[in-house]
C-alpha positions as CSV (number, residue, x, y, z in Angstrom):
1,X,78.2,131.5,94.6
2,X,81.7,130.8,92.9
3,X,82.1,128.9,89.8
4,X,85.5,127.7,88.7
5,X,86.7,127.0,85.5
6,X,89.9,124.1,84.8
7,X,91.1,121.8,82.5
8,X,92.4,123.9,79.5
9,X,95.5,123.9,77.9
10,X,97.2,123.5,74.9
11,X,97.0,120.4,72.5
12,X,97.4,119.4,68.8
13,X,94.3,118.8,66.5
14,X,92.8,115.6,66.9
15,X,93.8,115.9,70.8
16,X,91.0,116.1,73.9
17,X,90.7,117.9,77.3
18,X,88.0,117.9,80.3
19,X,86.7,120.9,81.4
20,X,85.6,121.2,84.7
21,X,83.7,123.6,86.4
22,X,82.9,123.8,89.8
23,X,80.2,125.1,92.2
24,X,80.7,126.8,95.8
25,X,78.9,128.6,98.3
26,X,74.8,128.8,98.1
27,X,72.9,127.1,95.1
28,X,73.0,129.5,92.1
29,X,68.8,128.6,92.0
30,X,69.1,125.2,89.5
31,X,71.8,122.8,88.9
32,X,72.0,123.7,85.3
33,X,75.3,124.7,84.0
34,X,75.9,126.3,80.2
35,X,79.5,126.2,79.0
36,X,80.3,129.1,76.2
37,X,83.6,130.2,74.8
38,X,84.9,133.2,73.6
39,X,87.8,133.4,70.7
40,X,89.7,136.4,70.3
41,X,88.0,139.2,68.4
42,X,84.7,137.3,68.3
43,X,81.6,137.3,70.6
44,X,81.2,134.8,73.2
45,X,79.0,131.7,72.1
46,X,77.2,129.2,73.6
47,X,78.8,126.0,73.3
48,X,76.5,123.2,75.6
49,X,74.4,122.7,78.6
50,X,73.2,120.7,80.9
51,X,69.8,121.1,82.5
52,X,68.6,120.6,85.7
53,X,67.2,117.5,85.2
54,X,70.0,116.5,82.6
55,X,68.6,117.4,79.7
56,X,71.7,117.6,77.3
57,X,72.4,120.5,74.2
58,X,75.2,121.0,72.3
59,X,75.6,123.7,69.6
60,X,76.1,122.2,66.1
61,X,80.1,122.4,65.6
62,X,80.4,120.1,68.6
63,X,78.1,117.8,68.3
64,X,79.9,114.2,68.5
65,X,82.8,115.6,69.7
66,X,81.7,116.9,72.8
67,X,80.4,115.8,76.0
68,X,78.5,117.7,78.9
69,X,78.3,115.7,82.2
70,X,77.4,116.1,85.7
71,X,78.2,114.9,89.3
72,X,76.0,116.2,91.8
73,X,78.0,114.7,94.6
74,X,81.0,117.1,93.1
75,X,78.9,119.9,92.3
76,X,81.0,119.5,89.0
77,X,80.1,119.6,85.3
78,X,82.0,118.7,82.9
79,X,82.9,119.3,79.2
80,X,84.9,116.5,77.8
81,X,86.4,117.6,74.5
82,X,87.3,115.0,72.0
83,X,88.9,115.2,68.4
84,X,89.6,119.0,68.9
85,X,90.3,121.6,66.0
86,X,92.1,124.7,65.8
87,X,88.3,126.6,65.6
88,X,87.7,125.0,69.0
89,X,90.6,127.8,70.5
90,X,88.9,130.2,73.2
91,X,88.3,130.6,76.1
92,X,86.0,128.7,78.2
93,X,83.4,129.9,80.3
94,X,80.9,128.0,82.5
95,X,77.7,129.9,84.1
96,X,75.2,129.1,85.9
97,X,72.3,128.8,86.6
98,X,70.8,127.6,83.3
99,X,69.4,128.7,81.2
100,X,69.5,131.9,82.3
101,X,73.1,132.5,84.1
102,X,73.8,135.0,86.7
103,X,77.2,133.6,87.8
104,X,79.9,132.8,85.7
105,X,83.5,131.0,86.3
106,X,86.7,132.9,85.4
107,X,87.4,131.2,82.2
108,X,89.8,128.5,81.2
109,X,92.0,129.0,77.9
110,X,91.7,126.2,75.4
111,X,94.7,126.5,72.5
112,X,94.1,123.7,69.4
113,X,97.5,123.8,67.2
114,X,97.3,122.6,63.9
């Protein structure tokens, strides 16, 4: 099972991204997916996920602003990312399978300038 993280970068505030994480290999057990981030110096938190029958959550800071999706055909999820803010800076992990992850993508750094 290998989960890979894309689609950071660096934007201004007010600016948007897509994540994108991708499954390979065997079924992690569920096509849930969790995306979390992790800023420098701070814990990782949990940031939105996406059950296996597409049951949506989002942590509070992103609400409205963020978007979980899914294409099965893809084995894809995505995090689309609108009206970013410099607290939104971290890096971006995806894991799977939810809600309790075993496998986890590499990360993909997300830098929100002011």
């Amino acid at each position: 099972v290998q989960l890979q993280a894309s689609g950071g970068g660096l934007v201004q505030a007010g600016g948007s991204l897509r994540l994108s994480c991708v499954l390979s290999g065997p079924s992690p057990g569920g096509s849930g997916v969790g995306w979390f981030r992790q800023a420098p110096g701070k814990e990782r938190e949990f940031v939105s996920s996406i059950g296996d029958l597409g049951s949506r959550v989002y942590v509070d800071p992103v609400k409205g602003r963020f978007t979980i999706s899914r294409d099965n055909r893809k084995r894809t999820v995505y995090l689309q990312m609108n009206d970013l803010k410099p607290e939104d800076t971290a890096v971006y992990y995806c894991g799977a399978p939810w809600p309790v992850p075993r496998y986890w993508g590499q990360g993909t750094q997300v830098t929100v300038s002011s």
